[in-house]
DSSP file (Angstrom, degrees, kcal/mol; ACC not computed):
  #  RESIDUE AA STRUCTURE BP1 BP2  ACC     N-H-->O    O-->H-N    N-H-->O    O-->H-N    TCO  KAPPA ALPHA  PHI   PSI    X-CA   Y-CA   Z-CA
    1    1 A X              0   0    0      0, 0.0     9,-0.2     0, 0.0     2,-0.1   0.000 360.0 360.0 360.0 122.5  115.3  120.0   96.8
    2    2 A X        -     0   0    0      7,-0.1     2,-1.0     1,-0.1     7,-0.2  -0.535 360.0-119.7 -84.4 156.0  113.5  117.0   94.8
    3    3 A X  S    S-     0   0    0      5,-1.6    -1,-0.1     1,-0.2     5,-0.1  -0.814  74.7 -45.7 -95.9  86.6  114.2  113.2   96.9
    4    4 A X  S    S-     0   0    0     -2,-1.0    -1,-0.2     1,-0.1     0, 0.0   0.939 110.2 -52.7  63.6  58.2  116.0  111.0   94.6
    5    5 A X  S    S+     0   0    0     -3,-0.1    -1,-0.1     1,-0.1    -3,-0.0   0.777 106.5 117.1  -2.9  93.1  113.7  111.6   91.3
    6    6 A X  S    S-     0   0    0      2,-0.1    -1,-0.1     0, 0.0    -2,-0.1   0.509  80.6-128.4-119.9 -53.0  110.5  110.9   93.1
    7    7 A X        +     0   0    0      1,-0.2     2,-0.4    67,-0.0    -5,-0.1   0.801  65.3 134.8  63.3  64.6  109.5  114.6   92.4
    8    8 A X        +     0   0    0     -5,-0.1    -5,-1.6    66,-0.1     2,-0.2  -0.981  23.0 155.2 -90.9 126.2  108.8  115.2   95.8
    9    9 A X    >   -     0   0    0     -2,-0.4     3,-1.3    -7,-0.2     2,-0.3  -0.704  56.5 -75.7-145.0 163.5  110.3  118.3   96.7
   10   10 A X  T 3  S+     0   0    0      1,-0.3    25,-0.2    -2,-0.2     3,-0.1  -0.578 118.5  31.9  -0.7  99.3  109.3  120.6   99.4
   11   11 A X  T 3  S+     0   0    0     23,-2.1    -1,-0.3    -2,-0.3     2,-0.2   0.130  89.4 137.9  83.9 -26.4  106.1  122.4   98.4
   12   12 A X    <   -     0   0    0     -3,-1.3    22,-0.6    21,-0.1    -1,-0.2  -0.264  47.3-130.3 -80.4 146.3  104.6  119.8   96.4
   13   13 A X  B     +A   33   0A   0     61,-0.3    61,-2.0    -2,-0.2     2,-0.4  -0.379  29.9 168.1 -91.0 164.1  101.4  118.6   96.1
   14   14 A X        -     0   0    0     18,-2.0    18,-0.3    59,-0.3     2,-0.3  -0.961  30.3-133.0-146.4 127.4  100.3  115.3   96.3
   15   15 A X        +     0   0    0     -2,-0.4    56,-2.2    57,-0.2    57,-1.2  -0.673  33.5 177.4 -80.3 154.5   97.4  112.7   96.6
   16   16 A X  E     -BC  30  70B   0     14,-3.7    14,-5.0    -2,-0.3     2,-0.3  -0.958  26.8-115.7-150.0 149.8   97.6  109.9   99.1
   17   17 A X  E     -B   29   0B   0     52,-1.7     2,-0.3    -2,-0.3    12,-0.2  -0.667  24.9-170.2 -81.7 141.8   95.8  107.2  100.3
   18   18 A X  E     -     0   0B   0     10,-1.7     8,-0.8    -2,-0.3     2,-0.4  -0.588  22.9-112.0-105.4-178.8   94.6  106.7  104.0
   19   19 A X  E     -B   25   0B   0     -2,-0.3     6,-0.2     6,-0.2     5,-0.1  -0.978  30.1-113.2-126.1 146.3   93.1  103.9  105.8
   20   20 A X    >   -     0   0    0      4,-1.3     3,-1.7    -2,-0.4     8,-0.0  -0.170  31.0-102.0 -70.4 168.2   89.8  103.6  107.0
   21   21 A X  T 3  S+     0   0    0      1,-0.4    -1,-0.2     2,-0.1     4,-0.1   0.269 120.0  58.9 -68.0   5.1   88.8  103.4  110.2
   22   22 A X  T 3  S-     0   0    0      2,-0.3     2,-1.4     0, 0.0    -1,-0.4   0.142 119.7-102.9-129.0  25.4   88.2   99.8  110.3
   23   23 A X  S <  S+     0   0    0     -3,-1.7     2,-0.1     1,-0.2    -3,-0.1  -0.237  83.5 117.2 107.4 -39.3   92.1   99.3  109.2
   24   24 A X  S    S-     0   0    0     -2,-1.4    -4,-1.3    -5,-0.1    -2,-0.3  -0.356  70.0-119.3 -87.1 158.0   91.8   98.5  105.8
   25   25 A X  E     +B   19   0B   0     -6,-0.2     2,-0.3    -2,-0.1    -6,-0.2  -0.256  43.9 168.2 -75.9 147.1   93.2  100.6  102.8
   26   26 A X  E     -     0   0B   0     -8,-0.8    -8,-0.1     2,-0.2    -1,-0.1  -0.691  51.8 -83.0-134.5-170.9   90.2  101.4  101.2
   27   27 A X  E    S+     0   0B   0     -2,-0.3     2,-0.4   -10,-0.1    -8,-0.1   0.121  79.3 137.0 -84.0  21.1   90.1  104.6   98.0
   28   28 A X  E     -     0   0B   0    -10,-0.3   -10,-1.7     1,-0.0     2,-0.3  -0.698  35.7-176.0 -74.0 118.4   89.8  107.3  100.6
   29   29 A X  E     -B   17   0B   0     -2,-0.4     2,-0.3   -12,-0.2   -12,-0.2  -0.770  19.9-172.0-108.3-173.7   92.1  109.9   99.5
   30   30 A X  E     -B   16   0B   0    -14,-5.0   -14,-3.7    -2,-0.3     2,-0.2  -0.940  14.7-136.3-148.0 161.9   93.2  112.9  100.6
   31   31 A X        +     0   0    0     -2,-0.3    23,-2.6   -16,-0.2     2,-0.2  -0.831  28.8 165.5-138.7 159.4   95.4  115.9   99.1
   32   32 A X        -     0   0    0    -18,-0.3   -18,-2.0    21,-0.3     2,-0.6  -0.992  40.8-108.7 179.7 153.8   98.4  117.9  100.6
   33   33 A X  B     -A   13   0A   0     19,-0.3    19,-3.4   -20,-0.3     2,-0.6  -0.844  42.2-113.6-121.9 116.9  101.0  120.0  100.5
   34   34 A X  B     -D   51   0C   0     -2,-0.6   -23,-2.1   -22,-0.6    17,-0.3  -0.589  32.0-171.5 -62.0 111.9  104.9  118.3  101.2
   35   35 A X        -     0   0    0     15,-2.1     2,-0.4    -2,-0.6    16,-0.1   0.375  53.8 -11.1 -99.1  13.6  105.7  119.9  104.2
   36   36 A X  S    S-     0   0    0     14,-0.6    14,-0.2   -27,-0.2     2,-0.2  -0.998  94.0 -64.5 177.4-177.6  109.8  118.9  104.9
   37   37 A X        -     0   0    0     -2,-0.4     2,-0.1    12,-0.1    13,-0.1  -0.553  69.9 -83.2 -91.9 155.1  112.1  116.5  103.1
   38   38 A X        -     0   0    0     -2,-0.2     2,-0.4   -30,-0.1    11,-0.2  -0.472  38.0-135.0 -79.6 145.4  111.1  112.2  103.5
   39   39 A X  E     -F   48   0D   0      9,-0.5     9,-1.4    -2,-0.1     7,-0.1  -0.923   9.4-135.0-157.1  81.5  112.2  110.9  106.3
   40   40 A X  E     -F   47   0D   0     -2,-0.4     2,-0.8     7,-0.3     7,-0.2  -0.442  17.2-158.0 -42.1 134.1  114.4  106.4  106.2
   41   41 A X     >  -     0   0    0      5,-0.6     4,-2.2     1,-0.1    -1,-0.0  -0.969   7.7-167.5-108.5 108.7  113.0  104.7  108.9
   42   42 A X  T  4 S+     0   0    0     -2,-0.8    -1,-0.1     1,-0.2    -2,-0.0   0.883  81.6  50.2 -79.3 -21.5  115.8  102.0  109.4
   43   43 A X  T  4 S+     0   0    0      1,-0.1    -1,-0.2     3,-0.1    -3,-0.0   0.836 123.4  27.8 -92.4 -12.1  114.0   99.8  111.7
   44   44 A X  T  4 S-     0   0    0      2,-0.2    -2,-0.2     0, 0.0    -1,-0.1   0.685  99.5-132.2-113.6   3.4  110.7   99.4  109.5
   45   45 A X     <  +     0   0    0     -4,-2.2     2,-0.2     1,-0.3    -3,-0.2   0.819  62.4 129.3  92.4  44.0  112.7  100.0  106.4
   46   46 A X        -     0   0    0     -7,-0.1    -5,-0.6    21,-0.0     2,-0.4  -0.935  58.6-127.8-146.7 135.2  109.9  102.7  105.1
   47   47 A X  E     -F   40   0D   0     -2,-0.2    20,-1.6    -7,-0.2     2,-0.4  -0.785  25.3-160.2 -84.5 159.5  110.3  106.6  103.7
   48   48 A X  E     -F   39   0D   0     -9,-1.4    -9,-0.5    -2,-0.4     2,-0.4  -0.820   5.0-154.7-105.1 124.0  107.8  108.8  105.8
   49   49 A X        -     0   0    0     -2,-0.4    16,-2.2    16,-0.2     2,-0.5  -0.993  15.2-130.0-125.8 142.6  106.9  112.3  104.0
   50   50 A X  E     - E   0  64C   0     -2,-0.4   -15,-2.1   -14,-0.2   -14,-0.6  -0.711  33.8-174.8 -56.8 118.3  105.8  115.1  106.0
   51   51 A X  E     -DE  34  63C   0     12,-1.7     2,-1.7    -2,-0.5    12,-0.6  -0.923  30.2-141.5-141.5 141.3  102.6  116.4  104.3
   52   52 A X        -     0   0    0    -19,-3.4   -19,-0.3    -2,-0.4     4,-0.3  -0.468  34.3-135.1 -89.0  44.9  100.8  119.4  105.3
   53   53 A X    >   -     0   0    0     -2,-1.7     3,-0.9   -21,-0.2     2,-0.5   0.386  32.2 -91.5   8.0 133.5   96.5  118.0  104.7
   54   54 A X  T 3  S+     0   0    0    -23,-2.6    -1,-0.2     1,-0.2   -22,-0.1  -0.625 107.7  12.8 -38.9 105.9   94.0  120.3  102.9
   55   55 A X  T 3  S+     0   0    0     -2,-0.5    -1,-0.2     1,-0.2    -2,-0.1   0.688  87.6 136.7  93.2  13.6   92.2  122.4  105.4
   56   56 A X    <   -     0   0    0     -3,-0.9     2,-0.3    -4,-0.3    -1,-0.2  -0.204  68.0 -92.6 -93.4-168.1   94.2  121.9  107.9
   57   57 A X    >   -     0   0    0      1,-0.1     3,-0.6    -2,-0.1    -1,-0.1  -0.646  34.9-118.6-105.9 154.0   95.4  125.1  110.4
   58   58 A X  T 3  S+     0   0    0     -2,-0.3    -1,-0.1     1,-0.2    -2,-0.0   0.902 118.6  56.5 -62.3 -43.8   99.2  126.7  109.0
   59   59 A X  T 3  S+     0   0    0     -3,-0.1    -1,-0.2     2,-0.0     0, 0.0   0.330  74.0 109.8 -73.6  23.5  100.0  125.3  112.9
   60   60 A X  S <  S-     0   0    0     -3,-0.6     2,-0.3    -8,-0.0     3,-0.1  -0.458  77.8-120.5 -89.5 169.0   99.0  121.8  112.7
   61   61 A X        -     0   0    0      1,-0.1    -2,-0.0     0, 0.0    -1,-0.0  -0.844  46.8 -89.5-102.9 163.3  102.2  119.6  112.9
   62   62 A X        -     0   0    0     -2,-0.3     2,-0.3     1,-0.1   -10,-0.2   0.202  32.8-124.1 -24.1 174.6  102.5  117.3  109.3
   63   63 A X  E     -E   51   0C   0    -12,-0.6     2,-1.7   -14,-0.1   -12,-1.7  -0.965  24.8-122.8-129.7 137.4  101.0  114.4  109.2
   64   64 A X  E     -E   50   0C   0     -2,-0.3     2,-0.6   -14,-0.2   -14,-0.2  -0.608  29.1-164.2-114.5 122.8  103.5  111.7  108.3
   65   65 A X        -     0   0    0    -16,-2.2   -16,-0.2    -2,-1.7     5,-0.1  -0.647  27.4-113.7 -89.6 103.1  102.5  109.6  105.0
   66   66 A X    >   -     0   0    0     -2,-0.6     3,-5.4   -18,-0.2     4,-0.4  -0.172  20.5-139.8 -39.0 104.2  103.9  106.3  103.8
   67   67 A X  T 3  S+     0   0    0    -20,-1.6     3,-0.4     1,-0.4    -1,-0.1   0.779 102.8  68.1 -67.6 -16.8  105.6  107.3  100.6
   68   68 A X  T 3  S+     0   0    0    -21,-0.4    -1,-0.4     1,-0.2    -2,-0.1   0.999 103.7  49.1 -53.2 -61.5  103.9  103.5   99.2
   69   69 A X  S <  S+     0   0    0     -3,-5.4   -52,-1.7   -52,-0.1     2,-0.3   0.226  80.1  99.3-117.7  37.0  100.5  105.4   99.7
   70   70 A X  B     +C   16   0B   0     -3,-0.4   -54,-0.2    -4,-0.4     3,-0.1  -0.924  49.2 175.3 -93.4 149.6  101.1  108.7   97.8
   71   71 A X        +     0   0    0    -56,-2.2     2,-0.3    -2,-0.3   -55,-0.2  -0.029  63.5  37.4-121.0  15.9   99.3  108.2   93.9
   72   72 A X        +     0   0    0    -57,-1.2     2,-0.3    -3,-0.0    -1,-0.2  -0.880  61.0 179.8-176.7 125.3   99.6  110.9   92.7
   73   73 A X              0   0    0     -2,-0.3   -59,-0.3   -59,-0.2   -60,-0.1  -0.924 360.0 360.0-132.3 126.3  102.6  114.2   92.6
   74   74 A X              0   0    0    -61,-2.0   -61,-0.3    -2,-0.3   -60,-0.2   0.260 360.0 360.0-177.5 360.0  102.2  117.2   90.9
């Protein structure tokens, strides 16, 4: 099921940005696998997407990604 023509669907993959360890967003990306449907936060007024890292273990839990810093869905 795609979220509101975002084309984020369940299964898709995506690059995102992280932030560096010293707090600013720097060009580190990372690529990932959508692992569940995005997520309203009503008090910080942000979607969340589950997504599943590259290399990570099939048991790791998601990691949850500020739908601002995915660049990239496909």
């Amino acid at each position: 099921m795609e979220y509101e023509g975002t084309g984020l669907s369940t299964g898709s993959r995506v690059t995102y940005r992280v932030p560096s360890r010293f707090g600013d967003v720097t060009r580190l990306c990372r690529q990932g696998t959508v692992a569940g449907e995005p997520i309203f936060d009503q008090y910080t007024m942000e979607v969340w997407v589950p997504v599943q890292p590259d290399g990570s273990s099939d048991d790791a839990e998601p990691r949850l990604i500020r739908k601002e810093s995915i660049i990239e869905v496909g």
